[in-house]
N, C-alpha and C positions, 0 to 999 in steps of 0.2 A: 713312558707317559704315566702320570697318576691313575689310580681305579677307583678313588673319589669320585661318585656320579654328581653333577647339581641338576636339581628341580626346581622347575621355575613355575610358577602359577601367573602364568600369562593372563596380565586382564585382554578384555577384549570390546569389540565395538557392537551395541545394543543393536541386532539385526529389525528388531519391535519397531526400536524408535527411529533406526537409519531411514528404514521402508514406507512409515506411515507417514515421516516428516516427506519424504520423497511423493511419496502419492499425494499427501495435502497440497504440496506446493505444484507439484504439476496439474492439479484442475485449477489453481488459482492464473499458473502459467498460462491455458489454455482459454478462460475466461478471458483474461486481461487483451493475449492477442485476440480474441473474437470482437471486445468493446471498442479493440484499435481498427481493427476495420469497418466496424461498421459508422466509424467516427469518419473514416477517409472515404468510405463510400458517399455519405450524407456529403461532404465534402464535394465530394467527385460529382453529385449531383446539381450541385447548387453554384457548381462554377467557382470555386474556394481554390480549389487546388492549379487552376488556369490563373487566377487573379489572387493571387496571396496580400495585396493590398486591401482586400475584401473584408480579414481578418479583421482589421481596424475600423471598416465605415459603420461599421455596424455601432448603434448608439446604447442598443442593450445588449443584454448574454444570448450567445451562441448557445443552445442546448448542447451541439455535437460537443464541444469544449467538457463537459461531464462528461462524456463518454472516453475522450482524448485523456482527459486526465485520470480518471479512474481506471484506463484501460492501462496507462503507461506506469503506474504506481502498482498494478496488480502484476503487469508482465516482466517488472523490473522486481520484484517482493519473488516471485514463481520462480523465476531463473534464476537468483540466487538461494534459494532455499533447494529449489530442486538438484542443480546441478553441487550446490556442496555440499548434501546430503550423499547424493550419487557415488561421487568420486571423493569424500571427505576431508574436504575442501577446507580448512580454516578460516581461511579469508573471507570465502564467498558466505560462511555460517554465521561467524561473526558481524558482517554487512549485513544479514539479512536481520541478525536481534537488534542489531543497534538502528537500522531504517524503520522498524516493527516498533522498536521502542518510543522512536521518534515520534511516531506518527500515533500512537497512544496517548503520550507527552501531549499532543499537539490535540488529540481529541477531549482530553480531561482540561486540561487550558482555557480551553474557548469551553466549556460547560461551565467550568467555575467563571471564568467573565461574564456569560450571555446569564447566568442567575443574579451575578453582583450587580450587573449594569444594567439592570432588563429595561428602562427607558432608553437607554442608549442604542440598546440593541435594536427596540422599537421603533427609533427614530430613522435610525440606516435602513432598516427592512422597508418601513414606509419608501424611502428615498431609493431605493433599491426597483422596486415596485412601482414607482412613477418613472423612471428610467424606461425602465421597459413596454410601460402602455405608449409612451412615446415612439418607439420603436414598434409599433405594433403590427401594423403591415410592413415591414422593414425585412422582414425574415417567417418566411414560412412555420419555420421548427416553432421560434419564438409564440407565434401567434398561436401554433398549437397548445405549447406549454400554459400558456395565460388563458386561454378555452378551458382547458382542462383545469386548472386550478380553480376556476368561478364556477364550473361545474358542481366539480367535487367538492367545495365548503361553501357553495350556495351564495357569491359575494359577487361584487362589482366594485372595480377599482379597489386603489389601497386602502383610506379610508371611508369611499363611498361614490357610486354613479357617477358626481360633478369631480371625478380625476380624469373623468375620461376627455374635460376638456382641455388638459395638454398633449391631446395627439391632434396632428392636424387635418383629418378625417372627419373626426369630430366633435371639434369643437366649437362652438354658438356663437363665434364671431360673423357677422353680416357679408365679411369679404371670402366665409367657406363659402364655394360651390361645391360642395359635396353632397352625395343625396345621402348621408350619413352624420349630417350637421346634427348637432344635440341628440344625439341616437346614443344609443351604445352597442357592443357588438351582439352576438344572438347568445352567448356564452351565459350574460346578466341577466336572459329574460327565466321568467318564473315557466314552467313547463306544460304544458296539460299532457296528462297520462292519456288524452283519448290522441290525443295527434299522434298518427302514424308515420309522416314525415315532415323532420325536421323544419322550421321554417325560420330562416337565415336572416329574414328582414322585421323580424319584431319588435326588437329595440330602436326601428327607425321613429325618430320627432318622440321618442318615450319623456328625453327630458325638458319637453315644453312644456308637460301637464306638470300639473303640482304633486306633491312631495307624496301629499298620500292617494293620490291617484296612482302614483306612479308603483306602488306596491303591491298593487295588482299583477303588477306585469311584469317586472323586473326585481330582482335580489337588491336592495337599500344600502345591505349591509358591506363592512368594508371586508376586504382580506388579510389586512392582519389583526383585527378582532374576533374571526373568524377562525384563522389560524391559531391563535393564544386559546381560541375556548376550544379546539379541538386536541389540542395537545391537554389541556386539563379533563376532559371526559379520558382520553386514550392516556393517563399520565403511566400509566403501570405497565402497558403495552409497549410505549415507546422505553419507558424505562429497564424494562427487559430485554428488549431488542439491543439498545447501548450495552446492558452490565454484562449479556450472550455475547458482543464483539469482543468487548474488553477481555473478559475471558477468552478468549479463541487466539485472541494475541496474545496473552502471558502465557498460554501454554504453548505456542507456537515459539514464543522470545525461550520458555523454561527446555523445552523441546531439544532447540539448536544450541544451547549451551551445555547441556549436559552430552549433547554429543560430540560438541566440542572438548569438553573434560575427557569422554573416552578415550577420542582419537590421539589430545595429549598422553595419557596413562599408557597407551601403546606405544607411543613412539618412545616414551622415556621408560618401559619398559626395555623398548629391544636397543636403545642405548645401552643401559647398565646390562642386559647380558651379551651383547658385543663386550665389555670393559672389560667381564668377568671369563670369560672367553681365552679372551689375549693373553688374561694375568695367570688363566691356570690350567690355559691346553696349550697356547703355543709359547710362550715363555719358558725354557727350559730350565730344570736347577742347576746346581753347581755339582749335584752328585753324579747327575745325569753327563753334563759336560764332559767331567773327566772318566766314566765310565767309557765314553766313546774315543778317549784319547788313548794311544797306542802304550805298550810297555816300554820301549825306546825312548818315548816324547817323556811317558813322567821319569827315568833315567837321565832326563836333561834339566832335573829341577836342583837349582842348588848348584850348578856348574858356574863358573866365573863370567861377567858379562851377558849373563840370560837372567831371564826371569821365568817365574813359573809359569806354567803352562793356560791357567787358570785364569791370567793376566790378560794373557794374548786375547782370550776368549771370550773377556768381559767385553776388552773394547769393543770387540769385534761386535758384540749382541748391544753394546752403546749405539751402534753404529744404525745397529738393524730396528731398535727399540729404542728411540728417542726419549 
């Protein structure tokens, strides 16, 4: 055998980056499944998972549906970063840059449309938000979401109070019998810091008085006027918040691709020293060959009808080393 030693300067796989991408992605894992149950709980609740026809009567959004879908997006993001971090996985690392990337792609998209088209965008949100007050005792969750939203930016209805009459609760047509007829809900009324509890029926008959009566007692103003001028006081807040995601995924996409370069670098390392291996440990010379052949056998080289010895041996290692 040769006493040439080779050294090889094995790359290797960033244990830093393997571990931390592995722990990123399994709290995201464990997020995502927590949002999906308690998506199917709400569900389980509400009689959704007994009547799956349910899904569809409904005339506005499901809140659970935010939950369903950010939970299935997180737990399906978690389980391929986590587990092809783990086990070094290509596939699973790969899916996980290019779904991250996607979904990057897919958040700068709609930022650049909703600044180019911001009437447009205004006009669906409006439309979006009359959808819903329609639905407004149609769904629990929903009524919660629209409480809290008129709460927190101080509004009623989309563009104002009179949206509230396309729900059929209350609206000022003569054939409502509702004791909620031109009311609006308690969400719209203006508050007093001394009332110690809540009081549910304040917006009742609000919208029979006039316009500025009524500002006494009730938020005027709409929700998405509301919404637009709170985004412009928080514009740096929310701005930071988006360019902090954005970032978190490029280094998550930057993450899994250089550990997928690793795990390539290693395989095609121990490729080439397997090649190098065969060509210069177990591949024999020709001096070695005939060293191992007998005194008798090279006495037979040069006889009539043989061949050398050497011959024999070649084919023979053709045979074995394709």
């Amino acid at each position: 055998m040769p006493s040439k030693h080779h050294h090889f300067q094995e790359p290797e796989v960033g244990c830093c980056g393997k571990y931390f991408l592995f722990g990123f992605n399994i709290v995201f894992w464990v997020l995502g499944a927590l949002f999906l149950a308690i998506g199917l709980w709400a569900w389980g609740e509400k009689g959704v998972l007994s009547n799956i026809s349910a899904l569809t009567d409904l005339g506005g959004l499901d809140p659970v549906w935010l939950f369903m879908v950010v939970g299935g997006i997180m737990s399906v993001l978690g389980f391929a970063g986590c587990i092809g971090a783990l086990r070094e996985n290509t596939f699973l690392l790969k899916f996980f840059s290019m779904f991250l990337g996607l979904i990057f792609f897919l958040e700068l998209a709609t930022g650049i449309l909703a600044f180019v088209f911001k009437d447009w965008i205004r006009d669906q949100l409006n439309l979006f938000i009359n959808n819903n007050v329609k639905a407004y005792r149609d769904d629990i969750d929903l009524q919660n979401l629209i409480d809290f939203a008129q709460e927190y930016w101080s509004c009623c209805g989309a563009r104002g109070p009179n949206d509230w009459n396309l729900n059929i609760y209350f609206n000022c047509t003569d054939l409502n019998p509702s004791r909620e007829r031109c009311g609006v809900p308690f969400s719209c009324c203006v508050r007093d810091p001394a009332e110690d509890v809540l009081n549910t029926q304040c917006g009742y008959d609000v919208r029979l008085k006039l316009e500025l009566e009524q500002q006494g007692f009730i938020h005027t103003k709409g929700c998405v006027g509301q919404f637009e001028k709170w985004l412009q006081d928080n514009l740096i807040v929310v701005a930071g918040v988006f360019v902090g995601i954005a970032l978190l995924q490029i280094f998550g996409i930057c993450l899994a691709q250089n550990l997928v370069s690793d795990i390539k670098a290693v395989k095609a390392n121990w490729s080439k020293w397997n090649d190098d291996f065969e060509n210069h440990w177990l591949t024999p010379t020709i001096s070695e060959v005939l060293s191992t052949v007998g005194p008798q056998q090279n006495s037979l080289v040069g006889a009539p009808g043989l061949a050398p010895p050497c011959q024999h041996v070649f084919f023979g290692l053709g045979g074995l080393y394709p």
